[in-house]
N, C-alpha and C positions, 0 to 999 in steps of 0.2 A: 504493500500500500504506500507506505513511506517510497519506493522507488520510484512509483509509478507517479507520484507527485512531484516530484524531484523532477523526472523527466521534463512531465508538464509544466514544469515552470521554465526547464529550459527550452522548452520550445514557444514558450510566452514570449522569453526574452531575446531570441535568438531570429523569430520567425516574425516578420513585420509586416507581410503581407496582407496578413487578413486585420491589420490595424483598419482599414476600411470599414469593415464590419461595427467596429464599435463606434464610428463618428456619421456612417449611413444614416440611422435614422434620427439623429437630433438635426443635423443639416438635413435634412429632407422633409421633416417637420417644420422646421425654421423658413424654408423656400418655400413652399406651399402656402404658409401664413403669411409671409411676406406678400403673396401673389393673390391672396384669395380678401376681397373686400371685408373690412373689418373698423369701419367708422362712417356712420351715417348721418348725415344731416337733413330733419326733417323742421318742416316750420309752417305758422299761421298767420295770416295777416289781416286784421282791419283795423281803420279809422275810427277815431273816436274825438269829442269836440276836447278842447284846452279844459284842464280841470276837471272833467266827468268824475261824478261821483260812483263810488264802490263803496256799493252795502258790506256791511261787516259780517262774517258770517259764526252764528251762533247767539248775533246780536240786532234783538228786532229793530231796534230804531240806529244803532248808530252807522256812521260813514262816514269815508274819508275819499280821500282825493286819488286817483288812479295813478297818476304822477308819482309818488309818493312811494307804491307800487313798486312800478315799472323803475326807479330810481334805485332801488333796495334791495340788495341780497337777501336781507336777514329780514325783512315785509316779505319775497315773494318765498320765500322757505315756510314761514309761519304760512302764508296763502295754500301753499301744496298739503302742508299739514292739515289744514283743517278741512280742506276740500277734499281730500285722499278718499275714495270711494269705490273699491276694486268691481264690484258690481257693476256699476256705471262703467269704469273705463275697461272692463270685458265688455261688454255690450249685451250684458243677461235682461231678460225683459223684467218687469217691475213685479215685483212678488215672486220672483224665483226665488225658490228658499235653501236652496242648498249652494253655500258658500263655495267659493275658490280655490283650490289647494294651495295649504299656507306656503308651499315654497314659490306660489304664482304670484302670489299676494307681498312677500318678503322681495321679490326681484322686484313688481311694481311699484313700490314705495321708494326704493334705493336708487332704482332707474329715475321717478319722476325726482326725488329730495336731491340726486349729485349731476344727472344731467338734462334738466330742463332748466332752464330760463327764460325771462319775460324782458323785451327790452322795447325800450319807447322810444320816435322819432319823431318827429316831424307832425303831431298830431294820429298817428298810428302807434299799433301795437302789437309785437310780432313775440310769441311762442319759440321757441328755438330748442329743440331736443337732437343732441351729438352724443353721441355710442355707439354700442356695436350691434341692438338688439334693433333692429329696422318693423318689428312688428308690433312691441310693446312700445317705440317710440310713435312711432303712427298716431297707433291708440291714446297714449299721454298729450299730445298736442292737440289731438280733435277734442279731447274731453273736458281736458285743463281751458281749453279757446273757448268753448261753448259754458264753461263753468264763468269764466270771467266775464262773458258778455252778458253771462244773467247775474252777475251780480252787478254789474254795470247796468241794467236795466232798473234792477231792484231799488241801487240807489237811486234813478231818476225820477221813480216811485216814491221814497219816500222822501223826497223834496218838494213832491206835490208839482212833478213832471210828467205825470204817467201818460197822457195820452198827447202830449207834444213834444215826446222824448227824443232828439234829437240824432238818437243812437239807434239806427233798424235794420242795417245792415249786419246779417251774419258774418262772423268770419270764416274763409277761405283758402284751403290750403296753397301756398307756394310752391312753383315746381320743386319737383322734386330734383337733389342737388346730385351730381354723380358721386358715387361714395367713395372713400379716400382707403388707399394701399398703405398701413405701415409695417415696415421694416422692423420695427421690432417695437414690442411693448412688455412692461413687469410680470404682465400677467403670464409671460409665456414661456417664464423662467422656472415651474416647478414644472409643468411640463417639459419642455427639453429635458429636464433632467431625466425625468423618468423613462424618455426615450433612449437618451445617453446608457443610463444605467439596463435597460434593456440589450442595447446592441453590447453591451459587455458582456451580458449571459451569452448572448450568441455567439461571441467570442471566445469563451472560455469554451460552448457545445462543442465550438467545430474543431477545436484544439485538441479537444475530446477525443473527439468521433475518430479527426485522424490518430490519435497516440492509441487508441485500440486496433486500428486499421493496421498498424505500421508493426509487422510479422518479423524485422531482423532482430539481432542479437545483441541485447545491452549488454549486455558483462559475461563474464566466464562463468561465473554458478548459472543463467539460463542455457546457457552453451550444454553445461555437464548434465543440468538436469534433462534436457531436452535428448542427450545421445546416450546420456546412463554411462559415460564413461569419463573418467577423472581427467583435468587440465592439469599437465604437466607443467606449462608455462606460455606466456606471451609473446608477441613482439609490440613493439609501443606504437602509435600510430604515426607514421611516418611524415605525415602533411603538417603535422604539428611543430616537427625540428626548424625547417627554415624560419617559421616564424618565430621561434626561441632563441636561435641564434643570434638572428635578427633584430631583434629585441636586446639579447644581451652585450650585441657591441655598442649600439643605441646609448647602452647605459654606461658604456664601458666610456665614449665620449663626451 
């Protein structure tokens, strides 16, 4: 056992060919990803007038200014928070009663709280969701857009704007943007690895495979055991002199 290890590790060290093997699939993992679309941007856009009021939500009478909003990381984080409604942005009809599986539910939350935002321009206001999930993004922008434009109504309601609300235009999705190639991202660092560490097993099988394959003679006890007759003696391996010679004048200079 101890031999046969022994072996095998000289042929680790010795044999560099099949070094391919173990770098195969992390680069091949790696080029794929690199190649295969993996950051989407979707987005929503309507006008709205200077100042439009935004109902507060959870709260009957109060409002605030949309600008205020659309100005505010830490306003449109609380906004997604409180609006968060997995039902609604699945698309289940009203009184379905069996929920969404919570790891549906934990991606939607996480997707709409780190990559959605609301930015203002020019008297407009555009949705913007960038990641890598093109289907839950979708869904987050149509929902979150039609969430803010009824709360945007709401407030024009309770300003005692309701039927001259100047706000009646739905919002509308934007083309859609072509999706962006990266070269590499954090997230695709415990994978490679696990590829890595893969193609090593495979490296070690075929190192295997061949040292069981490989039928000649290590040493003089498989020699004797193999012909049942004693080894009187050896000759040394003669390919090895030049180079020791070689070597020792090396040293000798």
């Amino acid at each position: 056992m101890f031999f046969f290890l022994r072996q095998l590790m000289h042929r680790l060290t010795t044999d560099w060919r099949f070094l391919w093997v173990a770098l195969l699939p992390p680069l091949a993992y790696a080029g794929f990803m690199a190649l295969t679309p993996s950051l989407y941007t979707l987005s929503s856009t309507y006008t709205f007038p200077e100042n439009a009021p935004l109902a507060h939500t959870g709260d009957p009478t109060g409002v605030a200014s949309l600008s205020t909003l659309t100005s505010s990381p830490s306003g449109w984080r609380a906004f997604v928070k409180a609006n968060f409604n997995p039902h609604r942005i699945m698309g289940y009809p009203r009184g379905y009663g069996q929920p969404p599986a919570p790891q549906i539910i934990t991606s939607l939350y996480e997707e709409a709280l780190n990559n959605l935002s609301a930015k203002g321009k020019q008297n407009s206001v555009q949705i913007i969701y960038t990641g890598s999930n093109q289907d839950l993004g979708s869904r987050l922008v149509f929902y979150y857009s039609s969430t803010l434009h009824q709360r945007v109504l709401e407030g024009y309601k309770r300003q005692g704007s309701h039927f001259n609300s100047p706000l009646t235009t739905p919002p509308v999705m934007d083309p859609t943007v072509p999706p962006a190639r990266l070269l590499w991202s954090h997230e695709r660092t415990l994978p490679t690895m696990i590829w890595f560490v893969s193609g090593v097993f495979g490296l070690l099988l075929i190192q295997i495979i061949r040292e069981l394959m490989d039928t000649s003679y290590r040493s003089e006890k498989q020699i004797a055991e193999h012909t049942l007759l004693p080894i009187l003696g050896s000759l040394p391996n003669l390919n090895t002199i030049p180079v020791a010679v070689e070597t020792s004048q090396r040293r000798d200079m």
